[in-house]
C-alpha positions as CSV (number, residue, x, y, z in Angstrom):
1,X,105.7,141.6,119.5
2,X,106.9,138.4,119.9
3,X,105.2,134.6,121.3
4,X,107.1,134.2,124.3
5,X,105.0,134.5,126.8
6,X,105.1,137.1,129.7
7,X,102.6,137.4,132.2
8,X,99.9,140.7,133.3
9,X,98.1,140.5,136.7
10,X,95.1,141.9,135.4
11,X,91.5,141.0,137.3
12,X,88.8,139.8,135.0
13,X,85.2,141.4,135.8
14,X,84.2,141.1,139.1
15,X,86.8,139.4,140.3
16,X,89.0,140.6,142.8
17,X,92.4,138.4,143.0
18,X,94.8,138.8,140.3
19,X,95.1,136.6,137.4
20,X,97.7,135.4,135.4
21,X,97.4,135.9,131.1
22,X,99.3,134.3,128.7
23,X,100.2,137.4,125.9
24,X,100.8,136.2,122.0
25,X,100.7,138.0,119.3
26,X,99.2,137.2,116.2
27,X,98.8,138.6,112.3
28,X,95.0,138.2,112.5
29,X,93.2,139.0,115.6
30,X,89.4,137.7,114.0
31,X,91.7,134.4,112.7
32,X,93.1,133.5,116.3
33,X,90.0,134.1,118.3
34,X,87.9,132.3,115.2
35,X,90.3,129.5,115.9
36,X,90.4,129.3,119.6
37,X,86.3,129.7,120.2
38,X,85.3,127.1,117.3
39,X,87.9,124.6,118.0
40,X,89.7,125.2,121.4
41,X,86.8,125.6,123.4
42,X,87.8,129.3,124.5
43,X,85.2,132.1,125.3
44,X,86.2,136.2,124.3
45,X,86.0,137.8,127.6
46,X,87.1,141.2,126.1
47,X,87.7,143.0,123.1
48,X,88.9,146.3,122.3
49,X,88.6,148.5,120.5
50,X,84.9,147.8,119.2
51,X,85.2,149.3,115.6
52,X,88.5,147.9,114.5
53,X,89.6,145.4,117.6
54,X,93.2,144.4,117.7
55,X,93.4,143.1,121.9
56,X,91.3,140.6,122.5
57,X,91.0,138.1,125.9
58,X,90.0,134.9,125.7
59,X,89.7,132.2,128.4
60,X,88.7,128.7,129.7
61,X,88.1,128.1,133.5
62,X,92.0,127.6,134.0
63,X,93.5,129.5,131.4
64,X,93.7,133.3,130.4
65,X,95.0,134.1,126.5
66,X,95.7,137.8,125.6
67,X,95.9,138.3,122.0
68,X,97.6,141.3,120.8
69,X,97.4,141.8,116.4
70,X,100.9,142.3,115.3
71,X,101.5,145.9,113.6
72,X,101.3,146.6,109.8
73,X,104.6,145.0,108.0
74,X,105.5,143.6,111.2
75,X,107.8,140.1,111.3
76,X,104.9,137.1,111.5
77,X,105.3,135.4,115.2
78,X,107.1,132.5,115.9
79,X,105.1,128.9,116.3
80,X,103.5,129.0,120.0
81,X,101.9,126.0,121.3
82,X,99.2,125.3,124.1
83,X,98.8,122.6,126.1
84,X,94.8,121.1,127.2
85,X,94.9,118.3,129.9
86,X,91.9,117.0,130.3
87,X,89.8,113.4,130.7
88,X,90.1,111.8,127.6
89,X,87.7,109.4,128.2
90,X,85.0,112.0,128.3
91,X,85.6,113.1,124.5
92,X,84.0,111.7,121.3
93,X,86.5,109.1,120.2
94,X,86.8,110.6,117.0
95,X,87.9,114.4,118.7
96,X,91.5,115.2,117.5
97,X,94.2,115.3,119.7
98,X,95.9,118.2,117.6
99,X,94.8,121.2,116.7
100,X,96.4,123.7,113.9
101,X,95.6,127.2,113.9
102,X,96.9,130.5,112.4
103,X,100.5,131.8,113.0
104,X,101.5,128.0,113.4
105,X,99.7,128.0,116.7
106,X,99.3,124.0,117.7
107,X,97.0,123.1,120.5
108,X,97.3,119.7,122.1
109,X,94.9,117.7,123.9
110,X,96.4,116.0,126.4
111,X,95.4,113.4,129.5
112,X,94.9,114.8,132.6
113,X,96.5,111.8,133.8
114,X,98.1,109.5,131.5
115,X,99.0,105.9,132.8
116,X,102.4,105.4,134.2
117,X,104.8,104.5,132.0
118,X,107.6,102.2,133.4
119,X,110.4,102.0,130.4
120,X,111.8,98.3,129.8
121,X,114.9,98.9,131.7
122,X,118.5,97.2,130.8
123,X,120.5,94.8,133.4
124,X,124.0,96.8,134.1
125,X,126.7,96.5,136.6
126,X,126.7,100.0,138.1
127,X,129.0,100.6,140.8
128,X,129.2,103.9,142.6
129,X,131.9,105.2,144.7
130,X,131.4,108.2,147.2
131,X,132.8,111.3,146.1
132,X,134.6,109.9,143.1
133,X,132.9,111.8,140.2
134,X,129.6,111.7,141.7
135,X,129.2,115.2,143.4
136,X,125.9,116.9,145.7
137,X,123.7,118.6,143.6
138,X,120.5,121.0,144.8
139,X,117.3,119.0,144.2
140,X,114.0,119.9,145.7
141,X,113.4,121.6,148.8
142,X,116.7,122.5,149.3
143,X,118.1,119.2,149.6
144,X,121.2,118.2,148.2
145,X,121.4,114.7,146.2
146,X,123.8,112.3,144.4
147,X,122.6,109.8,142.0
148,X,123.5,106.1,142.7
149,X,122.8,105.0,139.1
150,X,124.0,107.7,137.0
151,X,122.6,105.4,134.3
152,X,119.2,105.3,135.6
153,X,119.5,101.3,133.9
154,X,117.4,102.5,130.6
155,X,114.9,105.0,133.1
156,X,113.5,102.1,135.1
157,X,115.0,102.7,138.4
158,X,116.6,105.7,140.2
159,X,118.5,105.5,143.6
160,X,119.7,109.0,145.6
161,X,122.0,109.7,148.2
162,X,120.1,112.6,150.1
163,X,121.6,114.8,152.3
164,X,120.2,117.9,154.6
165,X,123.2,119.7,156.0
166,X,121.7,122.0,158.5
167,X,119.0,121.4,161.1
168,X,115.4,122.8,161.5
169,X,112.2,123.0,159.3
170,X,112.8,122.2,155.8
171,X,111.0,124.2,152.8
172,X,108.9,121.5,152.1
173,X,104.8,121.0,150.7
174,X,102.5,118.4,150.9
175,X,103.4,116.3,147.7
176,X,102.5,112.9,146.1
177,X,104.5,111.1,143.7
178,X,103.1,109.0,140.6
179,X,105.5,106.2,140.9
180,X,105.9,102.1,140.6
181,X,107.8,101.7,144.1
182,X,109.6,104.0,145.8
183,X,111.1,103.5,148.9
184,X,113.6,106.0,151.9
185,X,115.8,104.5,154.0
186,X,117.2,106.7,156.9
187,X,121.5,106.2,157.1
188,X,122.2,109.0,159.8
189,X,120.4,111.6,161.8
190,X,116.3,112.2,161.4
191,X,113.9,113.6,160.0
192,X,109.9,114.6,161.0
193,X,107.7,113.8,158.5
194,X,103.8,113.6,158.0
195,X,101.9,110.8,155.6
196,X,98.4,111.0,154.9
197,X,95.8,109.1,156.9
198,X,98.7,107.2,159.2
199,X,98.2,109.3,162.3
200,X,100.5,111.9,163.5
201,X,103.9,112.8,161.8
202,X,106.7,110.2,162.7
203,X,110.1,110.3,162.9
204,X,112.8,108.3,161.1
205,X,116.2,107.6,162.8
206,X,119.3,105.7,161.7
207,X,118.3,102.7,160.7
208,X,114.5,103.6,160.3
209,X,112.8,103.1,156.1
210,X,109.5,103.5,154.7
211,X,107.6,102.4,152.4
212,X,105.7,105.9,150.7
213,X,103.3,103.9,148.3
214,X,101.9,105.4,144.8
215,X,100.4,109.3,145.4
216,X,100.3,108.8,149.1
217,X,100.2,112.6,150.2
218,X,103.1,113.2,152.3
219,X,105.6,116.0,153.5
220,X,108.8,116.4,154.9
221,X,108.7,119.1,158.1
222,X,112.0,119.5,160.5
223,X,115.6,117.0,160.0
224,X,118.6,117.1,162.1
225,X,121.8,118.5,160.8
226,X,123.5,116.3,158.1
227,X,120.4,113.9,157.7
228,X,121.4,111.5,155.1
229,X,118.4,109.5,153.8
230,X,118.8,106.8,150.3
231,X,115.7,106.8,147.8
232,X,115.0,104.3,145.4
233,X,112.0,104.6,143.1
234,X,110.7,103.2,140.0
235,X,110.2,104.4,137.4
236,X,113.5,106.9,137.5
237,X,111.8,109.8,135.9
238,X,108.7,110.5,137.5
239,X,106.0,113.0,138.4
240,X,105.9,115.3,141.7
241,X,102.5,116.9,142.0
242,X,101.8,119.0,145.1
243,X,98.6,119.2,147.0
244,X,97.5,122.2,148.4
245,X,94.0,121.2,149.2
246,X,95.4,118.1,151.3
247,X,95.9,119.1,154.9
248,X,98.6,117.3,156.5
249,X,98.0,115.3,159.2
250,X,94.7,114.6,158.3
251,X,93.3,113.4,162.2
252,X,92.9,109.5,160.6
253,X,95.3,106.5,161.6
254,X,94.2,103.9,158.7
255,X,97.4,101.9,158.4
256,X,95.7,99.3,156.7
257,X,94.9,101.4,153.7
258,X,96.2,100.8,150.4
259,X,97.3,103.4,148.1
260,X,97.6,101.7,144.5
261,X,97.7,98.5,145.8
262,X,100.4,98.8,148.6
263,X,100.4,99.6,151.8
264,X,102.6,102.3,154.1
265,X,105.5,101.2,156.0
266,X,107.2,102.6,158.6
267,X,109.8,100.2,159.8
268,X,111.8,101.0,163.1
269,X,115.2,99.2,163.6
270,X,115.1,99.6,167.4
271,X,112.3,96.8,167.6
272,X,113.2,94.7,164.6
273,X,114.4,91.2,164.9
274,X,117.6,90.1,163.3
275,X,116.8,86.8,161.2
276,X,119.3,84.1,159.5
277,X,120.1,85.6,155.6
278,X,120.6,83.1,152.2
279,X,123.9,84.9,152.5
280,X,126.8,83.1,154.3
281,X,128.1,84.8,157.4
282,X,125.6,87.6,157.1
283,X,122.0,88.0,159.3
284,X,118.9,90.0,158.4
285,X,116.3,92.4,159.2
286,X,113.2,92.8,157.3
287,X,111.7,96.0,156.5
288,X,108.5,94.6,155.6
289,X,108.0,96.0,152.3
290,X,107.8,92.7,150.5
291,X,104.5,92.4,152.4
292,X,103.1,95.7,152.1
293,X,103.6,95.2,148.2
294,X,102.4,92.0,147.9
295,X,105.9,90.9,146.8
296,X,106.7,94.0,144.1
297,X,110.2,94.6,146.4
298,X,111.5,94.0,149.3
299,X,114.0,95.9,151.4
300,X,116.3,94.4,154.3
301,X,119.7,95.3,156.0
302,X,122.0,92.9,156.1
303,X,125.3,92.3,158.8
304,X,127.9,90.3,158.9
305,X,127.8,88.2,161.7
306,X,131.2,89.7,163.2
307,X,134.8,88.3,163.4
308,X,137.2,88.6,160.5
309,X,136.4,88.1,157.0
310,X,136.7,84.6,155.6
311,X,139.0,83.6,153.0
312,X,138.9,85.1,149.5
313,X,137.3,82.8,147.2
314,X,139.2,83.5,144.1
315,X,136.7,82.3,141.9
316,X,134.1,84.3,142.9
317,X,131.4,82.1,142.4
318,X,128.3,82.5,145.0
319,X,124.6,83.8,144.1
320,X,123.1,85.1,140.9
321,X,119.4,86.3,140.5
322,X,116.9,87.0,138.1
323,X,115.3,89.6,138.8
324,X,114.8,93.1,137.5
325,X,117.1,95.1,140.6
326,X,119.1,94.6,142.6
327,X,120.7,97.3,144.6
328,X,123.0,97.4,147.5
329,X,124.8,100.3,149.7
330,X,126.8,99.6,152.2
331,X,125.6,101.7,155.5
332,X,128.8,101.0,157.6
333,X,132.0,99.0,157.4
334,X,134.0,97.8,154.3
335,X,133.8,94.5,152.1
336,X,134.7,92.7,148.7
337,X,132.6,91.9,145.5
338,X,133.6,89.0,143.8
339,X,132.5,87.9,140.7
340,X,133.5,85.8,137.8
341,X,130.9,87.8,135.5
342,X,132.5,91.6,137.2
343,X,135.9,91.0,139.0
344,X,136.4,92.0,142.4
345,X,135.5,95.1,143.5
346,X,136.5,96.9,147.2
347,X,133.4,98.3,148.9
348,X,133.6,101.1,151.5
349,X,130.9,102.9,153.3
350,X,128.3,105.1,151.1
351,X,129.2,103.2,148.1
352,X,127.0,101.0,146.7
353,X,126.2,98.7,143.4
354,X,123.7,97.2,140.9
355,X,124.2,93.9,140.3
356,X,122.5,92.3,136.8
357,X,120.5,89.3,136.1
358,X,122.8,86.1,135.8
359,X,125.8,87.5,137.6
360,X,127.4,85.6,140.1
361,X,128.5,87.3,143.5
362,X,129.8,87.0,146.6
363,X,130.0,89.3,149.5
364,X,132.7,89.1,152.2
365,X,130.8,89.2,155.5
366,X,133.9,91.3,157.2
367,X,133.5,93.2,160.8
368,X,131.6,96.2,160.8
369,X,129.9,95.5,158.0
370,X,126.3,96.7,157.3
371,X,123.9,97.0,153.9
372,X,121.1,97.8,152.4
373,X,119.6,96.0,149.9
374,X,117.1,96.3,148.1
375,X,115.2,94.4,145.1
376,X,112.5,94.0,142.8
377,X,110.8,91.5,143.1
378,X,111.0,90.8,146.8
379,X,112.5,87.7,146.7
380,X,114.6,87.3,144.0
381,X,114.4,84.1,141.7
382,X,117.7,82.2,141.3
383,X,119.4,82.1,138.3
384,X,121.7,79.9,137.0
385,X,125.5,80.4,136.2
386,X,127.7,78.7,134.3
């Protein structure tokens, strides 16, 4: 008999659906369930046999424990450990947070929800290349993704290259995500997808983005063949809870609600207008994103304004920001970072870069040329260089 856990489908009285037990062993059957009434909160639901008992269930209102006493002479069991999410607001200050009981059985008391924690970051130059050393992996729902900063810049920020190959409904459930920003920007075909309280399920096209604020309840439904979608979110690792209970669409168009403090966007490109860019030779079209956060980020395409591309500088010099991101992917076309800071650097399409804090750059506006950017905070404070 050993700790790792393996799972019976065993009613409980009067109950008629299945439920899932947790098995351990243990050397002292009266030790454990001593341990796990006094201190754990657990009640004994069975125990068998009467005169000499060595089984034993025990149970909270989301967790089933089956303890089974290890045999005379037998090897002690390994350390186990169990897990108690709950509102920690709602215990005596003074309640431990970890608990220590026979066999090297540790119990940990746990927020149901801790606070989001956004690490510090670092400022790199990332720059990714499609399909050089950055292959498709399976991800979630049978989608396929490469990572854009294999780096993640310290955990702060996480961009993906998604990709559905084949057409129809996708595998998906409704889902929130406990995130700082996060953000999908729709490079090629489309996708049917349903957010909570904004109406019916949309669609996304080329060109299309939104704006899927903090544990908005949301889920993907049908894509075209070879949909290509790009990600960004903050922090980079960060949690995915699904919601059952949540019925999807929910019959309510609020599209003024706020989820933490930011508001849904669903930009469409077909009835954008193009607007003059700080960037010489290139124009722009808001997403709207900087408004919906109140200025968090901001998300825009930019285009060159067509022709050939102007003369290489050679120096390089142009803008540099201060601000925590700032990501770009080129959607179409080809072009040339230049930078005293980071050298010159060819851009084709599906590649893209993070550029750091206090680096100059320039882009060459050449023909064809589109790309996303995208930044934190929405408009990005100069910075010098020198």
């Amino acid at each position: 008999m050993v700790n790792e856990p393996r799972a019976i489908a065993m009613p409980l009285p009067n109950q008629s659906q299945p439920v899932v037990q947790i098995v351990l062993g243990c050397s002292s059957l009266a030790a454990s369930v001593r341990f796990l009434t006094a201190e754990a909160g657990f009640a004994v639901r069975m125990i068998m046999p009467a005169e000499d008992p060595t089984i034993a269930v025990l149970s909270t209102p989301d967790c089933v424990l089956r303890l089974e006493q290890l045999g005379a002479g037998a090897a002690p069991p390994p350390p186990a450990r169990l897990r108690i999410v709950c509102d920690l607001d709602a215990l005596p200050r003074e309640a431990p947070r970890v608990l220590e009981g026979p066999d090297r059985l540790r119990v940990e008391i746990a927020a149901l929800h801790p606070p989001l924690v956004v690490p510090e970051g670092t400022q790199e130059f990332v720059l990714t290349r499609h399909g050089a050393g950055s292959g498709w992996h399976a991800g979630r729902a049978d989608m396929l993704y490469r990572d854009l900063i294999p780096s993640r810049l310290g955990g702060r920020f996480a961009a993906s290259h998604i990709l559905i190959p084949s057409c129809g409904p996708v595998p998906d459930y409704v889902h929130y995500h406990r995130v700082r920003f996060q953000m999908i920007f729709c490079r090629s075909g489309w996708v049917r997808v349903c957010y909570e309280d904004q109406g019916d399920p949309i669609v996304l096209r080329a060109g299309d983005c939104v704006l899927q604020p903090p544990q908005i309840r949301h889920r993907v439904l049908e894509s075209s063949a070879g949909l290509e979608v790009i990600e960004v979110s903050c922090p980079a690792a960060h949690e995915t809870w699904s919601d059952p209970d949540m019925p999807l669409p929910t019959g309510k168009n609020i599209p003024q609600r706020e989820f933490n403090g930011q508001r849904f966007v669903h930009h469409v490109a077909s009835e954008a207008r193009w607007q003059a860019s700080r960037f010489p030779g290139f124009e722009q079209r808001d997403t709207g994103i900087g408004a919906a956060t109140h200025g968090l980020a901001g998300a825009r395409v930019l285009r060159s304004h067509g022709g050939a591309a102007r003369e290489r500088r050679g120096d390089g010099a142009g803008d540099a920001h201060a601000g925590e991101f700032a990501f770009y992917f080129v959607l179409s076309g080809a072009t040339v970072l230049e930078s005293t800071a980071l050298g010159a650097h060819d851009l084709n399409a599906a590649d893209s870069c993070v550029l750091p804090a206090g680096a100059d750059f320039a882009i060459q506006p050449t023909a064809g040329l589109e790309l996303l950017e995208v930044t934190l905070p929405a408009e990005l404070p100069g910075a010098a260089t020198g």
